[in-house]
PDB file of N, CA, C and O in Angstrom:
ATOM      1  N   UNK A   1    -140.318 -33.970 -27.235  1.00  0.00           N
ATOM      2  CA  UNK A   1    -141.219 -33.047 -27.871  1.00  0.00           C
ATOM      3  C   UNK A   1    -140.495 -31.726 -28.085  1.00  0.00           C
ATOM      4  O   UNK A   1    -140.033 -31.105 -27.128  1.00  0.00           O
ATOM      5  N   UNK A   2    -140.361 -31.154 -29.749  1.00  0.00           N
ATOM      6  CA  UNK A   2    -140.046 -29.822 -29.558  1.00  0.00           C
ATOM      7  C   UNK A   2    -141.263 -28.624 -29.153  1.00  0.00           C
ATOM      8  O   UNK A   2    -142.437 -28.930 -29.358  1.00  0.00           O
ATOM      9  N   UNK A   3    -140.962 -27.386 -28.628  1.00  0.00           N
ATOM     10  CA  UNK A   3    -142.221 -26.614 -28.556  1.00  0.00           C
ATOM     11  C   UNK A   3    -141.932 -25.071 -28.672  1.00  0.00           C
ATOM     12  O   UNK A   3    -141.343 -24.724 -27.648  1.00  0.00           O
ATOM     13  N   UNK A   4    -142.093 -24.179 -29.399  1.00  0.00           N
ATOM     14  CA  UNK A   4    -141.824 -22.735 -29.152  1.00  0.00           C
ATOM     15  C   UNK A   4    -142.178 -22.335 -28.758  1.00  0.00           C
ATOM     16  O   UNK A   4    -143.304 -22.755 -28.494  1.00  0.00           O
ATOM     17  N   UNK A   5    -141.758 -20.936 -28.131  1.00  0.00           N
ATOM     18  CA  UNK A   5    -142.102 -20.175 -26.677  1.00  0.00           C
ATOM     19  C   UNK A   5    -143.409 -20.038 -27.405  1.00  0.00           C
ATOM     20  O   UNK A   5    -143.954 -21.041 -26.943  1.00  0.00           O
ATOM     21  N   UNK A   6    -144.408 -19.450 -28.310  1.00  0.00           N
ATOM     22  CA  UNK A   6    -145.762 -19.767 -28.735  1.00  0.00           C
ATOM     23  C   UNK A   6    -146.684 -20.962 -28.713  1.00  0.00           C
ATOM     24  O   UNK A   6    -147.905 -20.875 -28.850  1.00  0.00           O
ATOM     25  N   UNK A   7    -146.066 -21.998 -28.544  1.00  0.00           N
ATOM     26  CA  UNK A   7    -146.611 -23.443 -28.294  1.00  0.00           C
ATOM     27  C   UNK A   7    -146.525 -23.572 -26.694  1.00  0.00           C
ATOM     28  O   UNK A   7    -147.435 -24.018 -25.995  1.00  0.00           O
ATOM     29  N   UNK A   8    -145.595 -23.224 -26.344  1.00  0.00           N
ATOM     30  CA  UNK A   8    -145.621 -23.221 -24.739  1.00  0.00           C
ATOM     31  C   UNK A   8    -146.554 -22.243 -24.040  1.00  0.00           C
ATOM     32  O   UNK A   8    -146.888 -22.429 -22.870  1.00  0.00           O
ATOM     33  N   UNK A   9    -147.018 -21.093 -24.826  1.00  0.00           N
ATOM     34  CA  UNK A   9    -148.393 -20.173 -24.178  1.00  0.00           C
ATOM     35  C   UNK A   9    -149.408 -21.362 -24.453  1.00  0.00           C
ATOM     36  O   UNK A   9    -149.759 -22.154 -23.578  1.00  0.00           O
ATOM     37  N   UNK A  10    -149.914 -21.399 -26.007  1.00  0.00           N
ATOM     38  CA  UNK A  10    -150.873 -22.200 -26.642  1.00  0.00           C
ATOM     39  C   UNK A  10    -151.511 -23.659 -25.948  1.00  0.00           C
ATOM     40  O   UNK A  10    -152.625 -24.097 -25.662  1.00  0.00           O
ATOM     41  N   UNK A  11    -150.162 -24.092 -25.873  1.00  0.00           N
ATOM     42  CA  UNK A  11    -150.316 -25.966 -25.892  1.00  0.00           C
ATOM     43  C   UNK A  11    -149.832 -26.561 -24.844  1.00  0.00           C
ATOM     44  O   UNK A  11    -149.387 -27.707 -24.782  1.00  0.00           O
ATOM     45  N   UNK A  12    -149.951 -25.483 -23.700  1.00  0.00           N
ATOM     46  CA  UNK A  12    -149.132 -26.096 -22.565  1.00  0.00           C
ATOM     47  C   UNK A  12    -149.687 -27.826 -22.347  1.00  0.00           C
ATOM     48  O   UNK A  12    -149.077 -28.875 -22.137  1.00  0.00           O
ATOM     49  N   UNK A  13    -150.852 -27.547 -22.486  1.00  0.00           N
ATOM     50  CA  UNK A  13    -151.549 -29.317 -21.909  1.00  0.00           C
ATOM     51  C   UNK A  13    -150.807 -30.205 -22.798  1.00  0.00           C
ATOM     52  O   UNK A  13    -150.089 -31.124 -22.403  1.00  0.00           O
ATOM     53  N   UNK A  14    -151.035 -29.850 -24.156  1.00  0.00           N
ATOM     54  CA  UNK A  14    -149.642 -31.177 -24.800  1.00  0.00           C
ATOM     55  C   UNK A  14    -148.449 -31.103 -23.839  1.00  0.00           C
ATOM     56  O   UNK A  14    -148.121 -32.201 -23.390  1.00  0.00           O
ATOM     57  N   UNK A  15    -147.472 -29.685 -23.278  1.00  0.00           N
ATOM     58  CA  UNK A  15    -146.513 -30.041 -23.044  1.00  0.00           C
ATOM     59  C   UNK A  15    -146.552 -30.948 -22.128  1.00  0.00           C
ATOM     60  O   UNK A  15    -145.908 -31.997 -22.158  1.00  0.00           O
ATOM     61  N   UNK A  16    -147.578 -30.473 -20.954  1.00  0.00           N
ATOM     62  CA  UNK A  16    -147.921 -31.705 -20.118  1.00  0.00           C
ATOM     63  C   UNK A  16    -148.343 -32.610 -19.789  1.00  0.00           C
ATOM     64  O   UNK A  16    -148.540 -33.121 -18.687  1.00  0.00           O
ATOM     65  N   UNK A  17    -148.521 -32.884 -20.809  1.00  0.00           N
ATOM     66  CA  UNK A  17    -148.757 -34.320 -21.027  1.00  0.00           C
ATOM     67  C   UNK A  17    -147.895 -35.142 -21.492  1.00  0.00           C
ATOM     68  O   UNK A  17    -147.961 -36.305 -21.096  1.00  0.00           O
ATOM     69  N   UNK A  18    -146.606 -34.665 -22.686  1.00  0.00           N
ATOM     70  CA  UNK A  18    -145.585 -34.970 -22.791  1.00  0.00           C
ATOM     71  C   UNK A  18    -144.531 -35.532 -21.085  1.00  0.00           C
ATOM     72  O   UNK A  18    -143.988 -36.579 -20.732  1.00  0.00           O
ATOM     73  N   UNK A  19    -144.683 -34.325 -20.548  1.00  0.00           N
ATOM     74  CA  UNK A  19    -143.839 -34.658 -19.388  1.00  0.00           C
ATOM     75  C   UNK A  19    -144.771 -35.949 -18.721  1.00  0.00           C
ATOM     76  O   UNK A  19    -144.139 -36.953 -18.395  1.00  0.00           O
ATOM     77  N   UNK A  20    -146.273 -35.936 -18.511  1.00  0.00           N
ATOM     78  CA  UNK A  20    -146.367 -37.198 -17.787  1.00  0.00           C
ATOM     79  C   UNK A  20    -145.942 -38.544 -18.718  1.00  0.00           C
ATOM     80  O   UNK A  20    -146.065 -39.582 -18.068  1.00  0.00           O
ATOM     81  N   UNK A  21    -145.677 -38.656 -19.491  1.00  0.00           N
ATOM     82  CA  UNK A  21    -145.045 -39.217 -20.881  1.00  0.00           C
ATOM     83  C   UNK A  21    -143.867 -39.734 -20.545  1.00  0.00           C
ATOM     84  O   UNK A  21    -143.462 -40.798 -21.013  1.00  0.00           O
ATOM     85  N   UNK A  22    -143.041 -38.827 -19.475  1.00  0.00           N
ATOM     86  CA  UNK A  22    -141.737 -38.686 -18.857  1.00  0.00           C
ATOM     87  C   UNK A  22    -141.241 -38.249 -20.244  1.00  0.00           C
ATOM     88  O   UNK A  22    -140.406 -39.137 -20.411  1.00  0.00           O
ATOM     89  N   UNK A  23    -141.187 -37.641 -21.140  1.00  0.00           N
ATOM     90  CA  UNK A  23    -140.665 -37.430 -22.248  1.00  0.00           C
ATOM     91  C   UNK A  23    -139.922 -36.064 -22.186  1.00  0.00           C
ATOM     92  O   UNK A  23    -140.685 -35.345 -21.540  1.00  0.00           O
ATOM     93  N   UNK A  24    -138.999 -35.454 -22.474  1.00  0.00           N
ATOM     94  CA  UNK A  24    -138.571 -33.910 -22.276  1.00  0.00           C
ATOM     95  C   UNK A  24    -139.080 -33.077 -23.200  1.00  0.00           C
ATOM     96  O   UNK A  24    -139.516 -33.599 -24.226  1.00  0.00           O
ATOM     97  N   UNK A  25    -139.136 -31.799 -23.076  1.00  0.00           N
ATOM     98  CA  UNK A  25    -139.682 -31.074 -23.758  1.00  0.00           C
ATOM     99  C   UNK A  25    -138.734 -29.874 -23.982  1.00  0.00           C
ATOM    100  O   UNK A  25    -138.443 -29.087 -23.081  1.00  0.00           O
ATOM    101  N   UNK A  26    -138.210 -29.778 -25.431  1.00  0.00           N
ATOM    102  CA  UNK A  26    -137.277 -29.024 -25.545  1.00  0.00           C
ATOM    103  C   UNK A  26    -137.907 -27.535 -26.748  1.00  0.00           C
ATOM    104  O   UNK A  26    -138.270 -27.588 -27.923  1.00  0.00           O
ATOM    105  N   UNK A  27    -137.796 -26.331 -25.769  1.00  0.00           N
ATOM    106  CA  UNK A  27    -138.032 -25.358 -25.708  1.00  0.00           C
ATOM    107  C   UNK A  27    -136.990 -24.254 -27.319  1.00  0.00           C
ATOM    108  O   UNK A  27    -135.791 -24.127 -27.569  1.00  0.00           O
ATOM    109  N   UNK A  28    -137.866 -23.882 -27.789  1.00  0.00           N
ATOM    110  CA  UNK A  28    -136.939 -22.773 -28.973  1.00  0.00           C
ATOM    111  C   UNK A  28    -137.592 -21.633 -29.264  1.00  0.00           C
ATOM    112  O   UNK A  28    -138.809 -21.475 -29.363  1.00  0.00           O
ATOM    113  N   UNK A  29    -136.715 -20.833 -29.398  1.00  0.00           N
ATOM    114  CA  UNK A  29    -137.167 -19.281 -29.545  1.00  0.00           C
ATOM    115  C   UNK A  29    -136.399 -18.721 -30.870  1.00  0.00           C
ATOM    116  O   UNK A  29    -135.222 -18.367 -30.927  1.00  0.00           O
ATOM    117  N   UNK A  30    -137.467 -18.730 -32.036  1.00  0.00           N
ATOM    118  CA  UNK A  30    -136.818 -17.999 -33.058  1.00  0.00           C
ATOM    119  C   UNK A  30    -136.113 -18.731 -33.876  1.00  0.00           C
ATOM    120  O   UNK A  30    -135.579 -18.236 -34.868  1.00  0.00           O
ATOM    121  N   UNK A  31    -136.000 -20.274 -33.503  1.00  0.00           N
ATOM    122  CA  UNK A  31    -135.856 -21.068 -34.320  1.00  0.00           C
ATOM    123  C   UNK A  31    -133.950 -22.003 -33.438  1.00  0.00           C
ATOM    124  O   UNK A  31    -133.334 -22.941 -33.945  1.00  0.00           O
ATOM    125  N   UNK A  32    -133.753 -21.602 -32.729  1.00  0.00           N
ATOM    126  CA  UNK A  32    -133.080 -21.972 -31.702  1.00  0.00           C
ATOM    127  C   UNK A  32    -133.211 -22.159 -30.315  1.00  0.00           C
ATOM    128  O   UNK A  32    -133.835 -21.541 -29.452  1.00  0.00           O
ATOM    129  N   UNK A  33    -132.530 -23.087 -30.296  1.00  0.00           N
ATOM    130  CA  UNK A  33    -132.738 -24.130 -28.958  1.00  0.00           C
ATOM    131  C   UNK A  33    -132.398 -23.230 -27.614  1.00  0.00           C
ATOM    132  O   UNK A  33    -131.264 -22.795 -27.411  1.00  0.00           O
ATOM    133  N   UNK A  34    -133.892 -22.919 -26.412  1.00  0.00           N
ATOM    134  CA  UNK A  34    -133.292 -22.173 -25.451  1.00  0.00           C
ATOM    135  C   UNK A  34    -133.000 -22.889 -24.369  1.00  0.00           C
ATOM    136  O   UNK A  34    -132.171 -22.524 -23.536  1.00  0.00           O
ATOM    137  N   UNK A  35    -133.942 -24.412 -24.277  1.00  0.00           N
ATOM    138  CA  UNK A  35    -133.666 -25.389 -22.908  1.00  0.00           C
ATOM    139  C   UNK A  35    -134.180 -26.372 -22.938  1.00  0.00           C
ATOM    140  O   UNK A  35    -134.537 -26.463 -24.113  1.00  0.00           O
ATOM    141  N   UNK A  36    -134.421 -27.039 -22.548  1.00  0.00           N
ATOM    142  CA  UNK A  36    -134.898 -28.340 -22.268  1.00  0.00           C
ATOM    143  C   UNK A  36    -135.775 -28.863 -20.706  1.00  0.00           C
ATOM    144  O   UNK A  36    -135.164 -29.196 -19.690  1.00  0.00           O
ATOM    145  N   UNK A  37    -137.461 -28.831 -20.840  1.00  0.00           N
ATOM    146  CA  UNK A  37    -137.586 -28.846 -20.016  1.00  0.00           C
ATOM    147  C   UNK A  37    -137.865 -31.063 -19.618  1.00  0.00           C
ATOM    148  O   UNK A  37    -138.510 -31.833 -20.330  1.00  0.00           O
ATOM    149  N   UNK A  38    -137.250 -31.347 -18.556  1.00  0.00           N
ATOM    150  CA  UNK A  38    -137.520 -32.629 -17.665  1.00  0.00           C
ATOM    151  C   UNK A  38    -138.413 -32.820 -16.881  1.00  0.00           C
ATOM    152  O   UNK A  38    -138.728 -32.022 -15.998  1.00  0.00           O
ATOM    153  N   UNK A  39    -139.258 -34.528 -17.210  1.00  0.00           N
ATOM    154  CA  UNK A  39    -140.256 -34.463 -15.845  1.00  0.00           C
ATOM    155  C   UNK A  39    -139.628 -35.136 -14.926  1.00  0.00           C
ATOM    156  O   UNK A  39    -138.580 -35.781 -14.902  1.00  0.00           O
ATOM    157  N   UNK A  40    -140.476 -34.870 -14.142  1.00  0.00           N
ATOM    158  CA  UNK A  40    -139.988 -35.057 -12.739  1.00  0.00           C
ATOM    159  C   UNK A  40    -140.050 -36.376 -12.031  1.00  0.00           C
ATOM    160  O   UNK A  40    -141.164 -36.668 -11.595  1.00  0.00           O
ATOM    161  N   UNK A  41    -138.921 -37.374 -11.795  1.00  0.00           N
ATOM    162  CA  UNK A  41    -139.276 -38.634 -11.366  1.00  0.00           C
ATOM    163  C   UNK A  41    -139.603 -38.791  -9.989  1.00  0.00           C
ATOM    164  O   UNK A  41    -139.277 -38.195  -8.963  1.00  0.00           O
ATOM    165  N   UNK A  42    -140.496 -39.970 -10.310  1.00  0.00           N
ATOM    166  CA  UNK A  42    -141.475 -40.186  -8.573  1.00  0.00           C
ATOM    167  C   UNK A  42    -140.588 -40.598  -7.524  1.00  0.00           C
ATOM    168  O   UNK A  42    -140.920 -40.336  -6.368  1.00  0.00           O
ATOM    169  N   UNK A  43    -139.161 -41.399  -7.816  1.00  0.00           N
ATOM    170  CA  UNK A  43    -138.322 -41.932  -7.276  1.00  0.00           C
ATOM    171  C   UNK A  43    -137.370 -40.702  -6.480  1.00  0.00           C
ATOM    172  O   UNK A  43    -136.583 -40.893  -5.553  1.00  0.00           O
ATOM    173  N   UNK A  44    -137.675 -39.510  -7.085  1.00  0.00           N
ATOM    174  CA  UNK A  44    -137.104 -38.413  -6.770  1.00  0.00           C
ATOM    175  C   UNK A  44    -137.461 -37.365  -5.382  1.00  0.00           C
ATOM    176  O   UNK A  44    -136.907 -36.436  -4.794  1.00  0.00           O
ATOM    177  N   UNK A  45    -138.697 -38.122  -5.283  1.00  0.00           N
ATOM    178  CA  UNK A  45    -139.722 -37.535  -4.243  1.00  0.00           C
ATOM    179  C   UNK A  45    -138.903 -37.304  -2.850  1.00  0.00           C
ATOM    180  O   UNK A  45    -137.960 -38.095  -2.803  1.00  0.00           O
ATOM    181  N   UNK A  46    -138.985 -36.341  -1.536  1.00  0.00           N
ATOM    182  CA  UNK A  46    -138.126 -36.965  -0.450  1.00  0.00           C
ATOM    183  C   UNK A  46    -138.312 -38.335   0.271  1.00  0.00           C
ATOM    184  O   UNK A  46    -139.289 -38.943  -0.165  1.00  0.00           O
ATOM    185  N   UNK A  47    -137.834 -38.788   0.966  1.00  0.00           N
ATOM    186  CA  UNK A  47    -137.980 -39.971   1.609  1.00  0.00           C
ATOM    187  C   UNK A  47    -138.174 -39.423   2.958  1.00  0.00           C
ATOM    188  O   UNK A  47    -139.177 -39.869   3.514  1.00  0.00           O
ATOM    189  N   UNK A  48    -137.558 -38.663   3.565  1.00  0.00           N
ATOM    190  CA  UNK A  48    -137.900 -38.566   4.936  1.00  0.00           C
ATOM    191  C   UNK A  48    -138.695 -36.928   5.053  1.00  0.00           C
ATOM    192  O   UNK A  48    -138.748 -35.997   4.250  1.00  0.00           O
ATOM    193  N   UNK A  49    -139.175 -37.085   6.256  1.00  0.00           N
ATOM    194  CA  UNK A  49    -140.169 -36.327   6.815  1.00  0.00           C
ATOM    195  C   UNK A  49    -139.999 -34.972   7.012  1.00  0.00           C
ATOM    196  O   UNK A  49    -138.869 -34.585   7.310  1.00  0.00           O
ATOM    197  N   UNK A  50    -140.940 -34.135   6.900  1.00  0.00           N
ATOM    198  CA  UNK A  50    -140.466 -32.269   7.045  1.00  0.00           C
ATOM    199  C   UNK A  50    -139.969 -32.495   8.045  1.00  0.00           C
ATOM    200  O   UNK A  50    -138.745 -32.405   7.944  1.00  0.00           O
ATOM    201  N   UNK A  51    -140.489 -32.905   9.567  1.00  0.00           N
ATOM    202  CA  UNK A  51    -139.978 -32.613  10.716  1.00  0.00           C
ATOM    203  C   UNK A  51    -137.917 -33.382  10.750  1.00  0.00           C
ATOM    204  O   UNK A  51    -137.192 -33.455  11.742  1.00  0.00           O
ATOM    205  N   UNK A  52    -137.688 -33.668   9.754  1.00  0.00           N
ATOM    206  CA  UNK A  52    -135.962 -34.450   9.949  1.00  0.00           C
ATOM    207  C   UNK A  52    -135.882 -33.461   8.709  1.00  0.00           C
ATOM    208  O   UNK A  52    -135.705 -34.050   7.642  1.00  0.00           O
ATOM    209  N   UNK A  53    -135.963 -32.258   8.639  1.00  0.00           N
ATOM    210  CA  UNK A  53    -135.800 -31.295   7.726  1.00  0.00           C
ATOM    211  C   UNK A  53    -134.535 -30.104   8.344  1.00  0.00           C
ATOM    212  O   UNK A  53    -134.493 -30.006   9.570  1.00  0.00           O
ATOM    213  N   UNK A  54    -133.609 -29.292   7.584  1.00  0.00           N
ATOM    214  CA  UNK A  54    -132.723 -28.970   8.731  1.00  0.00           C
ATOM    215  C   UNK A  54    -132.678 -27.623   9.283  1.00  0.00           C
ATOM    216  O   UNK A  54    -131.949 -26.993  10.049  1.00  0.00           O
ATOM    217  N   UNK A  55    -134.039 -27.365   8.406  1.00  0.00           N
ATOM    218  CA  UNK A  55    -134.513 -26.163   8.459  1.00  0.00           C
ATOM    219  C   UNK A  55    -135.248 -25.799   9.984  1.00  0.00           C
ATOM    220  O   UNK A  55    -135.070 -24.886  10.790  1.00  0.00           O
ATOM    221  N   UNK A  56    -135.862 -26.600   9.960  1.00  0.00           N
ATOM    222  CA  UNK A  56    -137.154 -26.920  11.494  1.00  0.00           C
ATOM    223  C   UNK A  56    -136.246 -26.975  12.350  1.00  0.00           C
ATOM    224  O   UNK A  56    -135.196 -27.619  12.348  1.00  0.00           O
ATOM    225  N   UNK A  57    -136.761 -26.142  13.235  1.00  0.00           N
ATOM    226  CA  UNK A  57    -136.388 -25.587  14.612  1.00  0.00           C
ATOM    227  C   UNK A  57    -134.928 -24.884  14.649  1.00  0.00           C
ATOM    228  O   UNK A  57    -134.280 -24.880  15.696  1.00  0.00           O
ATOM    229  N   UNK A  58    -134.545 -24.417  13.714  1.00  0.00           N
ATOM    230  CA  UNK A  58    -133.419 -23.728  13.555  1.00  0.00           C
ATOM    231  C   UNK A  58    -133.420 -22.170  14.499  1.00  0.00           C
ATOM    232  O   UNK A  58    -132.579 -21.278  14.606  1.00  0.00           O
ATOM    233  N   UNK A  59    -134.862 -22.379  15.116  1.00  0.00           N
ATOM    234  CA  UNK A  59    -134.706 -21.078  15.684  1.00  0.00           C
ATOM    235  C   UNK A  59    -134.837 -21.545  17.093  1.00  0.00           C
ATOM    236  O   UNK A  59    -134.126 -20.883  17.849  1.00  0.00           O
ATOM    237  N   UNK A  60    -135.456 -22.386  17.620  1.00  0.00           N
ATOM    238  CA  UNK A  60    -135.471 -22.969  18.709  1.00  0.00           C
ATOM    239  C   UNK A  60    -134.687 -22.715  20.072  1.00  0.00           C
ATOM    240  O   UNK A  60    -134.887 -23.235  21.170  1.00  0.00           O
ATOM    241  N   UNK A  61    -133.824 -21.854  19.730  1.00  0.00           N
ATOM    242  CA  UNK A  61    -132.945 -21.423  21.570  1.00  0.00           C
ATOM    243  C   UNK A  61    -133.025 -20.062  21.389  1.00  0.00           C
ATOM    244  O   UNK A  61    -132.200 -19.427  22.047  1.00  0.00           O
ATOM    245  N   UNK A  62    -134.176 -19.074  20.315  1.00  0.00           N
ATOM    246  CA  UNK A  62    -133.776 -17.699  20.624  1.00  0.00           C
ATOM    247  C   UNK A  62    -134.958 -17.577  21.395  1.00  0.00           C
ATOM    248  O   UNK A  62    -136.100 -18.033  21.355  1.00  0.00           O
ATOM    249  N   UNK A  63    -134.250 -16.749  22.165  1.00  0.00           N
ATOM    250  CA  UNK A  63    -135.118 -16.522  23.231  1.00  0.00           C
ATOM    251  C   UNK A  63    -136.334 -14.981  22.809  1.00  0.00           C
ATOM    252  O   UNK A  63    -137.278 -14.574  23.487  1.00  0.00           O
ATOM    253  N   UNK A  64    -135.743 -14.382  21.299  1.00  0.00           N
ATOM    254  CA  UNK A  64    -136.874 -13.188  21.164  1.00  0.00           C
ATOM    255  C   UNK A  64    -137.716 -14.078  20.147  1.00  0.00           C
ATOM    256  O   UNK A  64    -138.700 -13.607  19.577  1.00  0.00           O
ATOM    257  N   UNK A  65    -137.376 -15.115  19.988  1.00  0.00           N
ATOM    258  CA  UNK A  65    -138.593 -16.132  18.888  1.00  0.00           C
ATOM    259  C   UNK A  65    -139.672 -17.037  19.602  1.00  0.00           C
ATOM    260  O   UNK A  65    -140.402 -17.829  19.005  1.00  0.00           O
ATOM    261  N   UNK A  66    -139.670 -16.761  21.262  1.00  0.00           N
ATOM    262  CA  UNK A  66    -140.367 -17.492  21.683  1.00  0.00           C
ATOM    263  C   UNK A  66    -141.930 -17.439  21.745  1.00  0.00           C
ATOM    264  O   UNK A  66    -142.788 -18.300  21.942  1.00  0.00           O
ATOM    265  N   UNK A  67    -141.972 -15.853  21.457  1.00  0.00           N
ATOM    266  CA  UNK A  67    -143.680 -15.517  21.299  1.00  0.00           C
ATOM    267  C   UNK A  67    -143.945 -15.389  20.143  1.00  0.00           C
ATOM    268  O   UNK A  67    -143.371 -14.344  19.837  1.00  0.00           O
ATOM    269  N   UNK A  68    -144.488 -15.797  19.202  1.00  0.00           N
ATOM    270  CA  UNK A  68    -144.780 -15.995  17.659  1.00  0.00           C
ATOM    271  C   UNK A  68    -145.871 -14.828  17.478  1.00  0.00           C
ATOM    272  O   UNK A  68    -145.892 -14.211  16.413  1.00  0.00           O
ATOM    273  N   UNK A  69    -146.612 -14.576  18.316  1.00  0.00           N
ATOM    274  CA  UNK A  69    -147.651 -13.079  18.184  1.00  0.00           C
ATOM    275  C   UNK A  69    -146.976 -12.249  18.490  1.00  0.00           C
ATOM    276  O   UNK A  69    -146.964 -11.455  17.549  1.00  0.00           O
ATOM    277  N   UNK A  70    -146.117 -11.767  19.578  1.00  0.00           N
ATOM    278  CA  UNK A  70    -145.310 -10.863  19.326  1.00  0.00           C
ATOM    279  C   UNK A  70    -144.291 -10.420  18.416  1.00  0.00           C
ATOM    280  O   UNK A  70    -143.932  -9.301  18.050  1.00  0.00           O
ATOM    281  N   UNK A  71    -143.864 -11.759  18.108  1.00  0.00           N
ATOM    282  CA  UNK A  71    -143.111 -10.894  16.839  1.00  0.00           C
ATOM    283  C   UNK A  71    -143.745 -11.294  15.655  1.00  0.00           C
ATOM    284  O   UNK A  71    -143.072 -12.071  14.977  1.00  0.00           O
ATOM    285  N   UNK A  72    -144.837 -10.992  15.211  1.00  0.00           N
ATOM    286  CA  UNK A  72    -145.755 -10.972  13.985  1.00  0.00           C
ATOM    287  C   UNK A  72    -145.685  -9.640  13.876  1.00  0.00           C
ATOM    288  O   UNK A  72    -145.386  -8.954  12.899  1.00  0.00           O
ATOM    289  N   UNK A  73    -146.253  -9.064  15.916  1.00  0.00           N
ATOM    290  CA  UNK A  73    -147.093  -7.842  15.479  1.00  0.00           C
ATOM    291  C   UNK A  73    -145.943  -6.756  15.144  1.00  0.00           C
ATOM    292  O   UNK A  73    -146.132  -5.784  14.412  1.00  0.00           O
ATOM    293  N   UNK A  74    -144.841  -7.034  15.725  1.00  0.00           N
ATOM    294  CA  UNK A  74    -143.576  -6.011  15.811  1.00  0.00           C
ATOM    295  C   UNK A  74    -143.305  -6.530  14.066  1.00  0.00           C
ATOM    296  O   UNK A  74    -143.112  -5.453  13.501  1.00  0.00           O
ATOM    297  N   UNK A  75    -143.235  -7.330  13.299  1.00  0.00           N
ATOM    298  CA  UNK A  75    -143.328  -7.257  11.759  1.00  0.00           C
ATOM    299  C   UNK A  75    -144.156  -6.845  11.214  1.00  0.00           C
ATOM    300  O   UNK A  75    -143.760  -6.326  10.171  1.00  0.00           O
ATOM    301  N   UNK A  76    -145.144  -6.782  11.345  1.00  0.00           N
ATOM    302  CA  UNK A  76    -146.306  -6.134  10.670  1.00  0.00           C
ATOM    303  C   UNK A  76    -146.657  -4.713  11.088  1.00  0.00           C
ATOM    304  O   UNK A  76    -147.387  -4.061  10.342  1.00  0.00           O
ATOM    305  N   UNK A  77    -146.054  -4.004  12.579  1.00  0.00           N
ATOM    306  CA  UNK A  77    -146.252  -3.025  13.021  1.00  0.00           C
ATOM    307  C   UNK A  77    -147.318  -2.028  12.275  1.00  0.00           C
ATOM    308  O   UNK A  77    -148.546  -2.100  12.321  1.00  0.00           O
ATOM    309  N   UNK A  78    -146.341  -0.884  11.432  1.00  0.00           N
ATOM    310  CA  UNK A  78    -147.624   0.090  10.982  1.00  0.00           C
ATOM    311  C   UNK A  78    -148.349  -0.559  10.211  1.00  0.00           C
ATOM    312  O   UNK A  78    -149.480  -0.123  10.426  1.00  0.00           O
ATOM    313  N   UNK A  79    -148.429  -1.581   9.197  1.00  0.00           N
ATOM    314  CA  UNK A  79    -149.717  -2.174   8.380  1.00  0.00           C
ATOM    315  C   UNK A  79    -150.531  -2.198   9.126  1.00  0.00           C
ATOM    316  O   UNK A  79    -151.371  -1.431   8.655  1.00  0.00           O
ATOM    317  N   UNK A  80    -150.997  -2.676  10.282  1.00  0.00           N
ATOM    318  CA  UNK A  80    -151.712  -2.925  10.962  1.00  0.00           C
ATOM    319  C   UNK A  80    -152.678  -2.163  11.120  1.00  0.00           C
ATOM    320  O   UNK A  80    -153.824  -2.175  10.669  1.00  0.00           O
ATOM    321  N   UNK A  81    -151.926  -1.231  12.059  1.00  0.00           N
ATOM    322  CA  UNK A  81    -152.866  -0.144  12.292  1.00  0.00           C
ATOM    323  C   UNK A  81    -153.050   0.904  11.123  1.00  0.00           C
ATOM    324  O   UNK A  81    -153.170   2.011  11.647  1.00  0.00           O
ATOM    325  N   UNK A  82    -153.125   1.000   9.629  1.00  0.00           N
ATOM    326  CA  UNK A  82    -153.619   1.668   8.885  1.00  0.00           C
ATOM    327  C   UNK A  82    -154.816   1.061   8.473  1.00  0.00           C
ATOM    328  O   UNK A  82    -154.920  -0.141   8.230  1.00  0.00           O
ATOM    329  N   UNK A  83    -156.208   2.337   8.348  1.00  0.00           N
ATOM    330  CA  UNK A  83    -157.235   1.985   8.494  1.00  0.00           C
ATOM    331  C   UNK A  83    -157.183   2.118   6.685  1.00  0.00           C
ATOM    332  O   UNK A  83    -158.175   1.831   6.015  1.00  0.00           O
TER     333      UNK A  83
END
């Protein structure tokens, strides 16, 4: 599907519907080509679980991360208390 940045305000639901289409949708501004947008395959999805993520528990041995209310309130400090 082609679509101009005006069709892409307008007609987004065609575009997306194109993409469930799996079809690409290639984007122009002014009468030239700015990108090409891809849908997204289901096969693409993760396979394994947030918790085997390598992010999780990356904080896990600090010892000033062990109280999660305390250090909210020491981040949020003066917001807090402004009335």
């Amino acid at each position: 599907m082609k679509a101009s940045v005006l069709d892409f305000r307008r007609r987004m639901k065609d575009i997306l519907r194109a993409l469930d289409r799996n079809e690409p949708v290639t984007i122009y501004y002014r009468g030239k080509r700015k990108g090409v947008i891809f849908p997204v395959r289901s096969s693409e999805s993760p396979s394994r679980s947030l918790k085997e993520h390598p992010a999780v528990g990356m904080w896990k041995d600090r010892d000033d991360m062990k109280d999660v209310r305390a250090v909210m309130d020491r981040l949020r400090g003066v917001r807090r208390h402004v009335v």
